[in-house]
Short mmCIF file of the C-alpha atoms (twelve columns), coordinates in Angstrom:
data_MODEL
# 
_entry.id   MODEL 
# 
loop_
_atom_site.group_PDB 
_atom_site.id 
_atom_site.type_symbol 
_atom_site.label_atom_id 
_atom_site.label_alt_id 
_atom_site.label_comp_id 
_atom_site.label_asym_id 
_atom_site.label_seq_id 
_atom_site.Cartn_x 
_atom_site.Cartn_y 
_atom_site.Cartn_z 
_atom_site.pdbx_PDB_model_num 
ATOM 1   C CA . UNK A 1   -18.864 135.328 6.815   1 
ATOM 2   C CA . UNK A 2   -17.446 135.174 3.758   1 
ATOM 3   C CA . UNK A 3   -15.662 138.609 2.223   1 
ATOM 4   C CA . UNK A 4   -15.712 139.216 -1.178  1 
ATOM 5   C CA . UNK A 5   -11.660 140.311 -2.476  1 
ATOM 6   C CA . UNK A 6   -10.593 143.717 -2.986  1 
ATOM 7   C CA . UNK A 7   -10.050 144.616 -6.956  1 
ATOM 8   C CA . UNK A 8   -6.964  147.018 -6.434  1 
ATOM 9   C CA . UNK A 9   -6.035  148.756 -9.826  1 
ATOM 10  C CA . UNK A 10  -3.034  150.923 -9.509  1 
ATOM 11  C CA . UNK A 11  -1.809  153.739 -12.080 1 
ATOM 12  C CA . UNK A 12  1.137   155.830 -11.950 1 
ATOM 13  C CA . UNK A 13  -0.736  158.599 -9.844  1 
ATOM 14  C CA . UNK A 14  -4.134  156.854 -9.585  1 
ATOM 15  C CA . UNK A 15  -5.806  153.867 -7.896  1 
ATOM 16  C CA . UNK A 16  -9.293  152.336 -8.058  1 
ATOM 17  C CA . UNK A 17  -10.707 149.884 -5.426  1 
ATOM 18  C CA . UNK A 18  -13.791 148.036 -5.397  1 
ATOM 19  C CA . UNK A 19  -15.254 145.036 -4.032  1 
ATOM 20  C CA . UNK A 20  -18.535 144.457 -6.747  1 
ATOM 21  C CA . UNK A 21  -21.085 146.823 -8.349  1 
ATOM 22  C CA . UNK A 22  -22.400 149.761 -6.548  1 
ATOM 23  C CA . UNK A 23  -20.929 153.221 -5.117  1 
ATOM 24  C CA . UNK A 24  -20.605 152.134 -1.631  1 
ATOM 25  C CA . UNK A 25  -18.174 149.241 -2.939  1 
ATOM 26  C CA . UNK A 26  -15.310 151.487 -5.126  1 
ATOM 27  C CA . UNK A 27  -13.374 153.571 -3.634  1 
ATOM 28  C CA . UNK A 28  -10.555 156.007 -5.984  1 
ATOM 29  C CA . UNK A 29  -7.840  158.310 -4.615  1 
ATOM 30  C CA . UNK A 30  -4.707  159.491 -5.423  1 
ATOM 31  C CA . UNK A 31  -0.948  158.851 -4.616  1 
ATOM 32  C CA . UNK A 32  2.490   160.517 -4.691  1 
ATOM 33  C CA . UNK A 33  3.006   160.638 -8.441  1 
ATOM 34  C CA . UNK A 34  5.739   158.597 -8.660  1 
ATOM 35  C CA . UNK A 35  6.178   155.239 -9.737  1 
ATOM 36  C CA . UNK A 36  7.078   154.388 -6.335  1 
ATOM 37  C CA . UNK A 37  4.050   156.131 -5.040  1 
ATOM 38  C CA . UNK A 38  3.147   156.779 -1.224  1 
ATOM 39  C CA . UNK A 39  1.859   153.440 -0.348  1 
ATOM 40  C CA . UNK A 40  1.967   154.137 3.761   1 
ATOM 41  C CA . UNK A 41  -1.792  155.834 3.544   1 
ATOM 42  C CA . UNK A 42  -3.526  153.726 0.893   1 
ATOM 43  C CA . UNK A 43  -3.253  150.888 3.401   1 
ATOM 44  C CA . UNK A 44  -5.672  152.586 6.203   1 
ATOM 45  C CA . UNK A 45  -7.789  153.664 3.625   1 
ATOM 46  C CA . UNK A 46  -8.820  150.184 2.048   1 
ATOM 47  C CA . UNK A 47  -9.004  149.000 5.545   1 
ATOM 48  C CA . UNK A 48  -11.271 152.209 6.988   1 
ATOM 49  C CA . UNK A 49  -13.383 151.790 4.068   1 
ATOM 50  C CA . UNK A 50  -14.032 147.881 3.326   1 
ATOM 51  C CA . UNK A 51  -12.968 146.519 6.787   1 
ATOM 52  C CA . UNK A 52  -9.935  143.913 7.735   1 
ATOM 53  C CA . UNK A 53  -9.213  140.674 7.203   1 
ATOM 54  C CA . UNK A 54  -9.560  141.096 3.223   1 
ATOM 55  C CA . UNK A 55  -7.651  139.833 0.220   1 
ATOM 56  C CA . UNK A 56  -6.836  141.990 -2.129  1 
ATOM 57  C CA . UNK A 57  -5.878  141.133 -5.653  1 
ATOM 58  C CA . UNK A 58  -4.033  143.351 -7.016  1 
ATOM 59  C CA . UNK A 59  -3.837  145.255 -11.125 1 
ATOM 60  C CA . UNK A 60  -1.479  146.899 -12.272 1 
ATOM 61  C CA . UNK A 61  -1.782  149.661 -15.095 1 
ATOM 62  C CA . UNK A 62  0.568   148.369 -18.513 1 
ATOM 63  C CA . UNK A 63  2.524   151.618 -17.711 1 
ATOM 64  C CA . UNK A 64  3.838   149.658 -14.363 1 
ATOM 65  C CA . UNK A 65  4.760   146.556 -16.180 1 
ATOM 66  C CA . UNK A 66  7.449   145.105 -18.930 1 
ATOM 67  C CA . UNK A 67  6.387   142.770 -21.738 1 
ATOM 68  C CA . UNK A 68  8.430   140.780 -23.712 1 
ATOM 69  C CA . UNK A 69  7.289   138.992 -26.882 1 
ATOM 70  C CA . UNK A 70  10.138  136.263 -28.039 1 
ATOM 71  C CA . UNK A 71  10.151  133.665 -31.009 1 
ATOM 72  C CA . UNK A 72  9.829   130.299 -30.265 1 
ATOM 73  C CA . UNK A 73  13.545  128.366 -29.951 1 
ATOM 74  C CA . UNK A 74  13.263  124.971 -30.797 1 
ATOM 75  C CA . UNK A 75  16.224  123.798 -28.677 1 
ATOM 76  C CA . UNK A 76  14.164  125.539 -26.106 1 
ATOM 77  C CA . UNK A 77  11.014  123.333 -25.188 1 
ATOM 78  C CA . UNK A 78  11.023  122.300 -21.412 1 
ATOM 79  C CA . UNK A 79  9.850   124.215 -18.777 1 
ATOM 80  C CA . UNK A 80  13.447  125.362 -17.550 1 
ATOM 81  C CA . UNK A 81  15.114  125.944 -20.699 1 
ATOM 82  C CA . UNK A 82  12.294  128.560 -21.844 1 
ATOM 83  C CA . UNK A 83  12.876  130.381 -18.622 1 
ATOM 84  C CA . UNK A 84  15.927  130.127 -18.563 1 
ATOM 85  C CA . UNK A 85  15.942  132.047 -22.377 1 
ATOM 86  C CA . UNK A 86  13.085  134.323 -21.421 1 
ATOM 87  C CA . UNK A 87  14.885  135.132 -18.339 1 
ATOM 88  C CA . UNK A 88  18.058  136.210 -20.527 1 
ATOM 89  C CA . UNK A 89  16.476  137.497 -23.136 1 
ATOM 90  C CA . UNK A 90  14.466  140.180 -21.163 1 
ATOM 91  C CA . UNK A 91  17.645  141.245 -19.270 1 
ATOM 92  C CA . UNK A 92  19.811  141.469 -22.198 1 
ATOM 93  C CA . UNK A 93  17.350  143.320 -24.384 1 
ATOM 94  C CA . UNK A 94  15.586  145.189 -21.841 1 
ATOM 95  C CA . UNK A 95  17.096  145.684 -18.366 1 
ATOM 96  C CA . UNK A 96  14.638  143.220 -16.854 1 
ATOM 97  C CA . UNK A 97  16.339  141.088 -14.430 1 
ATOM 98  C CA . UNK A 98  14.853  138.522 -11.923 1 
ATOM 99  C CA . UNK A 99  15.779  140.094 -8.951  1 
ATOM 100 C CA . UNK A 100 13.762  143.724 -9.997  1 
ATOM 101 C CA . UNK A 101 10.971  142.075 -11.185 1 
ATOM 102 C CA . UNK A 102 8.782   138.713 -10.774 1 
ATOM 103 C CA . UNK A 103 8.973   137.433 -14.166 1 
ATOM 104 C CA . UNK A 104 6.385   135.118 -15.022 1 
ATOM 105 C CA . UNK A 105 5.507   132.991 -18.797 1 
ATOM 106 C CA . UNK A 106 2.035   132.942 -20.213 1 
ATOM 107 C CA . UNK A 107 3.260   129.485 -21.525 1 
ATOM 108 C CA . UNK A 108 2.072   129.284 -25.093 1 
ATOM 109 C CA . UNK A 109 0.864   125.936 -26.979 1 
ATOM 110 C CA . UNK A 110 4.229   124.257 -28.529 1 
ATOM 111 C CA . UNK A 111 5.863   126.291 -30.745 1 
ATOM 112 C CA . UNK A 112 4.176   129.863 -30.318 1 
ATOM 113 C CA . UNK A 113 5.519   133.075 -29.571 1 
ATOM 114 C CA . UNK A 114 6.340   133.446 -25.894 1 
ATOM 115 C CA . UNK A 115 4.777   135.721 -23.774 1 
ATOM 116 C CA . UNK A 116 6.336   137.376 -20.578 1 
ATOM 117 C CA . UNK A 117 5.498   140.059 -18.417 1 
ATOM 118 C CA . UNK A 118 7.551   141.538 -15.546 1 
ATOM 119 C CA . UNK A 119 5.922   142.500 -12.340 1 
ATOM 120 C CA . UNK A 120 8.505   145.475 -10.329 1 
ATOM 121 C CA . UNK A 121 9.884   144.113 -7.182  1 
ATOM 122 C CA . UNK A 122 9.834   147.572 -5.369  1 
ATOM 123 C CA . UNK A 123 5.866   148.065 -6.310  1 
ATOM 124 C CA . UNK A 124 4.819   144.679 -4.948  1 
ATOM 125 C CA . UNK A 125 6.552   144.295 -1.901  1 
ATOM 126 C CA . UNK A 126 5.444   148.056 -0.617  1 
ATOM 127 C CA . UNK A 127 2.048   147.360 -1.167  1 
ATOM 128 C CA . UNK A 128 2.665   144.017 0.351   1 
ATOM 129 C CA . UNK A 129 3.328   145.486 3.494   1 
ATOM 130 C CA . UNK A 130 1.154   148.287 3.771   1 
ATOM 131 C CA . UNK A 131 -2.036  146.211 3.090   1 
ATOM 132 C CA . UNK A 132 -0.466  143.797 5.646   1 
ATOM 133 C CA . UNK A 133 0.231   146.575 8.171   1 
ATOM 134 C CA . UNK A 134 -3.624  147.719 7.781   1 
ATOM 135 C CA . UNK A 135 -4.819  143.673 8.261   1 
ATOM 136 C CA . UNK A 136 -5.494  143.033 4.527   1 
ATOM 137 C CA . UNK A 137 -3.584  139.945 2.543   1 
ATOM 138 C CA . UNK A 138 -1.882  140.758 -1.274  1 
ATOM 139 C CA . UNK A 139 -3.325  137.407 -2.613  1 
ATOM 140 C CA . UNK A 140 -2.619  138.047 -6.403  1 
ATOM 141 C CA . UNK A 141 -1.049  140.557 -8.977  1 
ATOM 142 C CA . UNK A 142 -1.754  140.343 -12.560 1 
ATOM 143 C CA . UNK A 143 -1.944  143.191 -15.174 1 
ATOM 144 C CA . UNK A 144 -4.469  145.061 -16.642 1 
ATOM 145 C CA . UNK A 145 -3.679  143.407 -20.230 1 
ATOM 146 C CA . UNK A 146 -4.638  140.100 -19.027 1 
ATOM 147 C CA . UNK A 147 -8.101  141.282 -17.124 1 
ATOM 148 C CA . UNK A 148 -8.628  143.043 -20.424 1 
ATOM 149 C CA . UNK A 149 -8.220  140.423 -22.810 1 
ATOM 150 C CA . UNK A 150 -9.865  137.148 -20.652 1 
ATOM 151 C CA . UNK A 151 -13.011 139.317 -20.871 1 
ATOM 152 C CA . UNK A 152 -13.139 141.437 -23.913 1 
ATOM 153 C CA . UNK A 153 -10.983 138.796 -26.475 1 
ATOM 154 C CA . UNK A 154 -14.578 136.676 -27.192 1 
ATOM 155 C CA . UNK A 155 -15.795 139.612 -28.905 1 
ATOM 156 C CA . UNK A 156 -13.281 140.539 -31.366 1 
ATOM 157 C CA . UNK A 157 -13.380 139.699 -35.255 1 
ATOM 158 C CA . UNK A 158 -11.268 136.110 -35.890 1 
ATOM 159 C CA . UNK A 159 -8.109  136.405 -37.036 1 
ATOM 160 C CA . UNK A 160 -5.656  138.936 -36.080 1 
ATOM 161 C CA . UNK A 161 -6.752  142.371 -34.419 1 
ATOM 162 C CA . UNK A 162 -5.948  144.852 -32.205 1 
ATOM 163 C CA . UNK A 163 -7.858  146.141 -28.910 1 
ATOM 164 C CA . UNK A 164 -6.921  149.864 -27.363 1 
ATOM 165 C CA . UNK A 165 -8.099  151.429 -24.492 1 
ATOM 166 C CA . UNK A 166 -7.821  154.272 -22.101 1 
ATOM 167 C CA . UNK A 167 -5.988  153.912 -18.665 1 
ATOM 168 C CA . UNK A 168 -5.877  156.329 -16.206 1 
ATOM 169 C CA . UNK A 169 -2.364  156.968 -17.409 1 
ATOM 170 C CA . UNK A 170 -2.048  156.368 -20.364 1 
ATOM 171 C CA . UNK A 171 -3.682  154.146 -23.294 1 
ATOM 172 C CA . UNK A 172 -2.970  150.343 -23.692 1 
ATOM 173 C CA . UNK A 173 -3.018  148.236 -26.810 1 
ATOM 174 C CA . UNK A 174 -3.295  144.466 -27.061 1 
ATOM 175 C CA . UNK A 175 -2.697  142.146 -30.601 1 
ATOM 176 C CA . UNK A 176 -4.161  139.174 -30.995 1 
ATOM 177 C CA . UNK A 177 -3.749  136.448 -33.316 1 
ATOM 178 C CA . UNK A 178 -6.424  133.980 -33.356 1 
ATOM 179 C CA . UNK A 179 -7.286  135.179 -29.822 1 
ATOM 180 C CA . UNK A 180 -4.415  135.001 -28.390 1 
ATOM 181 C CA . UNK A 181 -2.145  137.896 -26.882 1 
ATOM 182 C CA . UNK A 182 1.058   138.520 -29.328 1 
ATOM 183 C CA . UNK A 183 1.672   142.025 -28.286 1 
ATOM 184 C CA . UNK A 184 1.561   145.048 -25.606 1 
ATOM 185 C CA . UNK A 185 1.803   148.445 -26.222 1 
ATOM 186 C CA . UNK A 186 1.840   151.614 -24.311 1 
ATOM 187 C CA . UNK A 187 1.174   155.083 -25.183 1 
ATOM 188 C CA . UNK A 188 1.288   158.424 -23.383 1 
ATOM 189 C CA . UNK A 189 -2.218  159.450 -22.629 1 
ATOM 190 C CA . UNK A 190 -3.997  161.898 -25.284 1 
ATOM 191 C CA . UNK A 191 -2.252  165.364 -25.427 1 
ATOM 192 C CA . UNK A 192 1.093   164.880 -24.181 1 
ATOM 193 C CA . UNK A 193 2.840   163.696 -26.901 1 
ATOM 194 C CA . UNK A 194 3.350   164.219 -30.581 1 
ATOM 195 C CA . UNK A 195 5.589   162.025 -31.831 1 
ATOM 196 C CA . UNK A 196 5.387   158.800 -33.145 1 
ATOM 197 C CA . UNK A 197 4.119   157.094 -30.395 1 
ATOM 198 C CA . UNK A 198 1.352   160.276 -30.245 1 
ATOM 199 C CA . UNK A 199 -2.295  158.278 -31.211 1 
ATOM 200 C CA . UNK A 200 -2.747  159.702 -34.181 1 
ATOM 201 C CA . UNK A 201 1.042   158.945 -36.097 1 
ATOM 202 C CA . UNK A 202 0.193   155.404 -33.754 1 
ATOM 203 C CA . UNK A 203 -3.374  154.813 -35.756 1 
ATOM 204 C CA . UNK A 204 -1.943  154.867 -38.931 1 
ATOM 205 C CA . UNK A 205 0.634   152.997 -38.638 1 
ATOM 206 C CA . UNK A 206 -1.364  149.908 -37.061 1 
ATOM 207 C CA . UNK A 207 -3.805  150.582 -40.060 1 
ATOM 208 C CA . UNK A 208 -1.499  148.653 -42.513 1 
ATOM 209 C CA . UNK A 209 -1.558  145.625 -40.315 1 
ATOM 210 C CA . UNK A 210 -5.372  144.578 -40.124 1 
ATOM 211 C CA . UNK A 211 -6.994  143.335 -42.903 1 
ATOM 212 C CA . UNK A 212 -10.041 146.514 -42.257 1 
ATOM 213 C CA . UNK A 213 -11.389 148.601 -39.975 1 
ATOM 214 C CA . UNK A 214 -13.368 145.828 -38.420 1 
ATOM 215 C CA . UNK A 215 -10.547 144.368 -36.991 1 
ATOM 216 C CA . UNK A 216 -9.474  147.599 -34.762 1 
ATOM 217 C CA . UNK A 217 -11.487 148.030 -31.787 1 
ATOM 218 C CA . UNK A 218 -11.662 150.783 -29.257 1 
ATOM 219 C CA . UNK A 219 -12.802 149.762 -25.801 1 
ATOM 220 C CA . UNK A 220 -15.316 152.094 -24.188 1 
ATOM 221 C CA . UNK A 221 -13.788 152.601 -20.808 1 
ATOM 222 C CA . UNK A 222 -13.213 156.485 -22.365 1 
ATOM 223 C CA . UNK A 223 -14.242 158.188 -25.313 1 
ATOM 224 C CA . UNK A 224 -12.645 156.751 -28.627 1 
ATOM 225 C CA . UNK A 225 -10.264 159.330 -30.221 1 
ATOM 226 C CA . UNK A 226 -11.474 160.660 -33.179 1 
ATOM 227 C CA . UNK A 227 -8.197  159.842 -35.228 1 
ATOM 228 C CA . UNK A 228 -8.681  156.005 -34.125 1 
ATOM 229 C CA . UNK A 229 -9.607  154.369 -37.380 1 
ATOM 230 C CA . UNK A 230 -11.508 150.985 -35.612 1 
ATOM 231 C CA . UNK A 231 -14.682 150.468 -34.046 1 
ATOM 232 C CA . UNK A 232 -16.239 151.140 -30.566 1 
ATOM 233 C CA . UNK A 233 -16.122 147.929 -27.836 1 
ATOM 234 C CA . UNK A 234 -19.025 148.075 -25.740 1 
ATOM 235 C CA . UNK A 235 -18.290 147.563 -21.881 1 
ATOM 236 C CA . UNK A 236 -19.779 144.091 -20.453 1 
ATOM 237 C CA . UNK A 237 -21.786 143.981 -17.354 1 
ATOM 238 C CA . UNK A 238 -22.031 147.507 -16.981 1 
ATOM 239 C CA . UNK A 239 -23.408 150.621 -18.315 1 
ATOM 240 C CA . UNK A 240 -20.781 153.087 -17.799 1 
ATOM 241 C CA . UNK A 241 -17.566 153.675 -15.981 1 
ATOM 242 C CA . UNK A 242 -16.738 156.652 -14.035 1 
ATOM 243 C CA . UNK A 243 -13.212 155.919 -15.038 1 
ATOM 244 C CA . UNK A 244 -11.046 154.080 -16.906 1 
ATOM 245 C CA . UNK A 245 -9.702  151.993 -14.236 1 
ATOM 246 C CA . UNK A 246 -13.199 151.271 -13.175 1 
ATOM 247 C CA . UNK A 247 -13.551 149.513 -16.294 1 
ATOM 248 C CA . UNK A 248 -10.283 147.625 -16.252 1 
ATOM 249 C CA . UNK A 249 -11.173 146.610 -12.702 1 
ATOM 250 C CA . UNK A 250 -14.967 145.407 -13.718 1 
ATOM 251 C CA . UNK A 251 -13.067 143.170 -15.901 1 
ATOM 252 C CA . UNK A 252 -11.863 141.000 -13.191 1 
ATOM 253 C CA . UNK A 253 -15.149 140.926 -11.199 1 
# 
């Protein structure tokens, strides 16, 4: 019989599992705190809960991940010669290397910005073998940006804009020009910080880049801050989310 995959969203404390829609299938829980987190129990959990013998694909919160946004380089323009620059770039600008994280290109069409985002080693291969150790496969890993954005990008205003939302640790924000992704930001979550990457010094300053209002958008997996100057996203395919992560995790269903 075939088993549907395991949606596994993972936050800095937090994590969010669920197979499709309904209580029964999502399960939530808590780890270490840590970027490392405690890994060893989330294994038998999953596996108590939705059974063996499952894939799981795995989503990462943007807190987890690196992004790197780099100009085109004409001299640049086969395969190995843009990884090859990505691959320097991100390790000369910001500590990214191949060997602590899976690097991997959202290949552009000729002669657009590159995109690259940096999966951490350490995260992947623990939760590798603790879903392995409790009979369940890691099939996949992508982040939360990209689940975002392949569902929610249709609906935005043409042209450039910008599309924030609430994480369960933190808030995210995605650019796009002409629908596709040209930035990634990360913010601490509401309350715990004040300077300028605090929402509301944030807000203003992403003001001046949008032609209006219209072009800002606030996804409803939480409560849009009053200080954000865009418009409220409805959620697709669901009425309400009893988290955050549930909503970045609907987004891959």
């Amino acid at each position: 019989m075939f088993k549907k995959p395991i949606h596994l969203y993972i936050a800095t404390s937090t994590w969010f599992a669920s197979t499709g829609a309904g209580e029964s299938n999502r399960l939530q829980g808590e780890h270490a705190g840590s970027m490392d987190g405690d890994w060893n129990s989330l294994g038998k959990t999953l596996s108590s809960h939705f059974g063996t013998r499952r894939k799981v694909s795995l989503v990462l919160s943007t807190a987890y991940c690196r992004f790197m946004v780099t100009p085109w380089v004409s001299s640049n323009y086969t395969h190995n010669s843009i990884r090859a620059h990505v691959i320097d770039t991100f390790a000369r600008n910001h500590g990214v290397t191949a060997s602590s994280h899976h690097i991997r290109i959202h290949w552009p069409k000729y002669g657009a910005p590159v995109l690259a985002v940096g999966y951490p080693h350490h995260v992947l291969d623990a939760l590798r073998t603790c879903l392995g150790q409790a009979g369940m496969t890691l099939a996949e890993a992508t982040a939360s940006v990209f689940a975002i954005h392949r569902k929610y990008a249709p609906s935005l205003p043409s042209g450039d804009s910008l599309l924030a939302y609430a994480e369960d640790d933190g808030l995210a924000a995605i650019t796009l020009e002409q629908g596709a992704l040209t930035q990634v930001e990360w913010l601490p979550a509401q309350g715990t910080s004040n300077g300028l990457d605090g929402i509301e010094i944030w807000s203003s300053r992403k003001r001046f880049g949008f032609a209006d209002d219209q072009h800002m958008r606030w996804l409803a997996s939480s409560e849009m801050p009053s200080v954000f100057p865009g418009k409220l996203l409805q959620l697709k395919g669901m009425e309400q989310a009893v988290s955050p992560a549930h909503a970045v995790v609907a987004a891959c269903q």
